[in-house]
N, C-alpha and C positions, 0 to 999 in steps of 0.2 A: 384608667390609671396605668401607667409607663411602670413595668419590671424595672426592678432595677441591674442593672448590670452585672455580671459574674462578672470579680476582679480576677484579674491576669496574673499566674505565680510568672514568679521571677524564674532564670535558666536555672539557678541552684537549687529550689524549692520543685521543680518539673524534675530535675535529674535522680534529687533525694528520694521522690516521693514510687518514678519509674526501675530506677537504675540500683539502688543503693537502701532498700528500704529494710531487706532483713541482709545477716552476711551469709547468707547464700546467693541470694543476689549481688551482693556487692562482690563475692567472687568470682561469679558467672560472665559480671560485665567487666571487667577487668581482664579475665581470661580472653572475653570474647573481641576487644578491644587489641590487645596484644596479637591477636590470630590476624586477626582484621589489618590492625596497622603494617604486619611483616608481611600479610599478601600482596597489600596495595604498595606496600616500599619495592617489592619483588618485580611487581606487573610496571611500575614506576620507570625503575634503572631498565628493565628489557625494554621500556618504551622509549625511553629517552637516550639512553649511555649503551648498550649492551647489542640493540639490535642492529641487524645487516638489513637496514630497507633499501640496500640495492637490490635487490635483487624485482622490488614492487616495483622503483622509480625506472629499471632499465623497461621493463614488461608492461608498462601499465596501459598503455595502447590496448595489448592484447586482454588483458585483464576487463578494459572499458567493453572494449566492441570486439572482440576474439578475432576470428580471420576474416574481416571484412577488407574488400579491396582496396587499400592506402588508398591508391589514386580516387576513389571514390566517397573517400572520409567526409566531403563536402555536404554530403546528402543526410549524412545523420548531423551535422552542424548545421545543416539549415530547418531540419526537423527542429532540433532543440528550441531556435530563436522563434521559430511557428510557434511550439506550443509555450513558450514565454508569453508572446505576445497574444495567445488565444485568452492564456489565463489571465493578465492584463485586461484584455478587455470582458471578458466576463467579471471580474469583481470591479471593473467600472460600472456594468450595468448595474450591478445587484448595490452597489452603494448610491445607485443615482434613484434607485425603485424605492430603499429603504428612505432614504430621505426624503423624497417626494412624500411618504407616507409619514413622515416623522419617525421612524422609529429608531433613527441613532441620531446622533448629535454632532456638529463638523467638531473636528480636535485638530490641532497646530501639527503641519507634516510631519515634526522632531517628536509627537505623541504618537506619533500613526509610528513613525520609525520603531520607536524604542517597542512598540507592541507589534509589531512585528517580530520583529530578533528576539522577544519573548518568546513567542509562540514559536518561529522556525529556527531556532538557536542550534538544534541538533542537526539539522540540515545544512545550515550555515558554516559549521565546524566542519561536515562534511567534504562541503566543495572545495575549503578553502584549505584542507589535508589534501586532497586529490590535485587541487591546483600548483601547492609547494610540492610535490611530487613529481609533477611535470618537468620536462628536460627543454620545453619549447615557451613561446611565449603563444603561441597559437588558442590552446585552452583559455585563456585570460580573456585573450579577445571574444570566443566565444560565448563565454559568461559571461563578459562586459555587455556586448551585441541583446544575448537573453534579456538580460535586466535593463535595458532601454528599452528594449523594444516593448517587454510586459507594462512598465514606464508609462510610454508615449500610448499605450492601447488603452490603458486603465484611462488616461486621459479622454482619451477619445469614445468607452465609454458611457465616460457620466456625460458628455456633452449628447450621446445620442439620445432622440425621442421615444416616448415611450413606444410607438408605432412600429418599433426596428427590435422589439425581442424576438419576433417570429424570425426574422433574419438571423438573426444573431444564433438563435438557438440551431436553426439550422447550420450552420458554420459550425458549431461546437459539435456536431454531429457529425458533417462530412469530413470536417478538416484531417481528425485522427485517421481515418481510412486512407486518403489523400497522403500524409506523412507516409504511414507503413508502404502503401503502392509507390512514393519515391522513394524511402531505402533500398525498395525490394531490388529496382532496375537497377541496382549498383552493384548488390551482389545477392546472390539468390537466398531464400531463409536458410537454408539447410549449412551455408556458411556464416550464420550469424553466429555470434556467443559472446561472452564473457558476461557485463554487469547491462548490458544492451539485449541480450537473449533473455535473461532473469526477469526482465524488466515488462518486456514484450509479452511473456507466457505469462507473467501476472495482470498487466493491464488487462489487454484482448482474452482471459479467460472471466477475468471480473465479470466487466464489462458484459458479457456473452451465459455467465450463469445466475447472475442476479435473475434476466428477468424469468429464467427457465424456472429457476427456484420457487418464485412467486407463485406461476404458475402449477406444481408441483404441489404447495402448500393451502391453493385455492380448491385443485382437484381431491387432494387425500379428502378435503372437509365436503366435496361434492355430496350430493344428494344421489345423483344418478349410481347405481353398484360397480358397471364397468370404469366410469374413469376414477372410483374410489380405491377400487382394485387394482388399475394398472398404476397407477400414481404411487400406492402405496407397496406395489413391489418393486418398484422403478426406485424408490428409497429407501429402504433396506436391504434391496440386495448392492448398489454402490456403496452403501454405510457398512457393508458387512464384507468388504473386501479389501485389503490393501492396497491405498495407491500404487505403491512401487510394483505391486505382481499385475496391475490396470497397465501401468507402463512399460512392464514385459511382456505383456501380453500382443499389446501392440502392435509393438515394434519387432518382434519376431513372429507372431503367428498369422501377421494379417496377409500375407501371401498367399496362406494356403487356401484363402476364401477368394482373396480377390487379385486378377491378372497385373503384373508389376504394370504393365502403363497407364493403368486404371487406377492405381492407389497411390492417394497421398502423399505429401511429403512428409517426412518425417515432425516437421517442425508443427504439420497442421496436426498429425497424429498427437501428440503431446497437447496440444490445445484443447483439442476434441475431447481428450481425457480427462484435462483438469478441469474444463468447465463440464463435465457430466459428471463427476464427480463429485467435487463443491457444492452444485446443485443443489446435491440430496441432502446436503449439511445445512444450505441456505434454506430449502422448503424446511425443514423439521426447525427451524429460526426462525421463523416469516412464521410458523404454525404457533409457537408458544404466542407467538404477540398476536395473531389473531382468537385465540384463548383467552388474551389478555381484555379485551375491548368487550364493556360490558351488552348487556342483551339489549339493553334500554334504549344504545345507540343504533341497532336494527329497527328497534321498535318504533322509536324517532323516525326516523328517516321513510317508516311504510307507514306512518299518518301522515307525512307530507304527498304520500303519492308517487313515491321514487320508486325507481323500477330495482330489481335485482342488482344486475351489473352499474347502477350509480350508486346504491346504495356501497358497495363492495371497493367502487375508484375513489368517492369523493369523503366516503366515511368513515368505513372498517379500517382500509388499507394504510391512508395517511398515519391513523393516531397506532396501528399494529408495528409500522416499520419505525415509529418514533422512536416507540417500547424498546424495541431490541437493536437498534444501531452499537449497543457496545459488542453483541455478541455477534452481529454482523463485521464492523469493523475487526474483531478475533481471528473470526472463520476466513478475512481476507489477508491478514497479516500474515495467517498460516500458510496460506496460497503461496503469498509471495518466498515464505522460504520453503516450501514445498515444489517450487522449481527446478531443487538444485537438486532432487532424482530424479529430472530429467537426463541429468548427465550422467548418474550412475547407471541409468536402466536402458536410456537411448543411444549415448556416447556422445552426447552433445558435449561442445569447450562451453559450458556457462562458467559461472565465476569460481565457482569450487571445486571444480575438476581443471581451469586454467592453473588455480594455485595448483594444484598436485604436479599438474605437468609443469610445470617452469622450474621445477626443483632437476630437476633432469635435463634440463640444455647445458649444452658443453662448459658454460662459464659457471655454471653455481649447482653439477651433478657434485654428490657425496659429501659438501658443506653444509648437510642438515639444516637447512633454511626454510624444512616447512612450518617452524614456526611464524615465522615473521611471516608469511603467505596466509597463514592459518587466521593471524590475529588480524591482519588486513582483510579478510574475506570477514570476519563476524565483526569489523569495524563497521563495514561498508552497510552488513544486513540490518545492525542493530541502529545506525541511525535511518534506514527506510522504514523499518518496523515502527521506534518509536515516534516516528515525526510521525507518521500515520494515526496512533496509539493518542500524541499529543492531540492533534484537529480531531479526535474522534472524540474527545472530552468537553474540547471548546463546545463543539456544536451539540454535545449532552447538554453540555451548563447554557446554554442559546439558548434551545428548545422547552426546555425543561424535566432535561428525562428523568426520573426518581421522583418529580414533585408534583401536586395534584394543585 
């Protein structure tokens, strides 16, 4: 027998029943409404009527990719349309796997569109503020160039066989290293910065602590005492320190250990840190969700006959990293604006300390224009954050996560 349906109030029966039910409420929301409407009318006019976004539009160059060599600007525009077209053709593959399998259904391009710009609509806002900010016509083209090219790869794809993911996965692996090795020979890292540096220090740390973390949260649960022990102080004492005194540390004491032609650059020093860092956030992440995976799926897996380390890849670990993808995706979001004491601690130009310094070049010193710098820089973070934030949900509600 079929429940019947809970009927749906109406917008004025939901308001009366949230907003307006005793009058203290109905004072509160009213108050709160009034505060609300004068901030957003405030944030409104300085967005639209009031601000000096010259100051972004002359700078934004620097802003993108900080002192990177003009004449060498080609190399991170040909990175960009690489990793278009990477991403292109991996979710060609992955819609050509799923539907082999049945498990989506084809929908009309103008369906796939509109759920697209659903899902990347904060991103889309993004480029297309950076792009009207442009002073060239050069950006356009670049973007144009990405989105064909991602295009023409998704195409090509769903036409490959299933025989070509071995390939393919390997591409998706070497390619990024490949990119960074050609910006590098344009201009060295340590001249890198602005929203290009930001970007770099949170990929290649992700990337680089994820799988340390795992491992970190496989060892604390070992059996054996010594790797239970070193795991486990290897994680609480990075959890027990502050990044920014990790990134002074660094970058000013690491001479006294090690002879200057022997030590790093500064930019691999900041890497090094944030993914040892991260790490210990990811293992004690990776630890609740394997807490999470009951005993029964052990116990499964050793009457079939599985060894340890398959039981642990093919069973534990899939349904653990499900479990916690939102607080994984968290711990990354934080990375990424955890960047931006790279520059207070190391003296990097990333994106937050470009705004500071542009306020200071001869054409716009003492015109108090670190507003509009300011609001551009948490423009820029808040839609990397959210659009990250957004696909970390999709792929909860994909998977299943909260649901049994």
């Amino acid at each position: 027998m079929t429940a019947p349906a809970t009927p749906r109030r109406s917008a004025t029966a939901w308001a009366r029943h949230h907003l307006f039910r005793t009058v203290g409420d109905s004072v509160l929301t009213v108050v709160a409404t009034v505060i609300l409407g004068y901030v957003v009318y405030r944030f409104a006019n300085f967005v639209l009527v009031t601000g000096r976004w010259e100051i972004v539009r002359a700078n934004l160059s620097l802003f993108m990719v900080g002192l990177y060599d003009r004449d060498e600007l080609w190399r991170p525009a040909l990175a960009l349309i690489v990793a278009g077209a990477l991403g292109g053709l991996v979710a060609g593959v992955v819609h050509r796997r799923q539907s082999d399998a049945g498990a989506i259904d084809e929908v009309a391009p103008a369906e796939r569109l509109r759920d697209l710009a659903s899902r990347l609509w904060p991103a889309i806002i993004g480029v297309l503020t950076l792009l009207m900010l442009a002073q060239t016509i050069t950006p356009w083209l670049i973007v144009g160039a990405t989105l064909v090219a991602a295009v023409v790869m998704r195409l090509v794809g769903r036409l490959l066989p299933r025989r070509a993911l071995g390939p393919v996965v390997t591409l998706v692996l070497v390619t990024p290293f490949v990119m960074v090795w050609l910006m590098a020979q344009g201009t060295g890292w340590d001249e890198w910065g602005g929203l290009t540096l930001n970007l770099f220090l949170a990929a290649l740390s992700i990337v680089l602590c994820f799988p340390l973390g795992v491992l970190l949260a496989l060892g604390r649960r070992a059996k054996l005492p010594l790797i239970r022990a070193v795991s486990t102080g290897y994680i609480e004492l990075f959890r027990g320190v502050p990044l920014i005194v990790l990134l002074f540390m660094v970058n000013n004491t690491l001479q006294f250990f090690v002879p200057d032609r022997f030590a790093p650059s500064s930019v691999v020093r900041a890497i090094v840190v944030f993914t040892l860092f991260t790490a210990a956030y990811v293992a004690e992440i990776v630890r609740g969700g394997l807490q999470s995976v009951p005993r029964g799926q052990v116990e499964a897996g050793q009457a079939l006959g599985m060894s340890p380390v398959r039981i642990t890849v093919l069973i534990v670990l899939p349904q653990a990293l499900r479990n916690v993808i939102p607080a994984l995706v968290g711990q990354f979001i934080s990375l990424f604006k955890d960047t931006t004491l790279a520059g207070a601690a190391m003296g990097f130009l990333e994106l937050l300390r470009t705004a500071e310094a542009v306020t200071s070049f001869p054409d716009f010193s003492g015109q108090g224009l670190i507003a509009e710098t300011l609001v551009f820089v948490t423009f820029v973070f808040w839609v990397g954050s959210y659009t990250m934030s957004r696909e970390s949900q999709r792929l909860e509600k994909k998977l299943g996560v909260g649901t049994r």
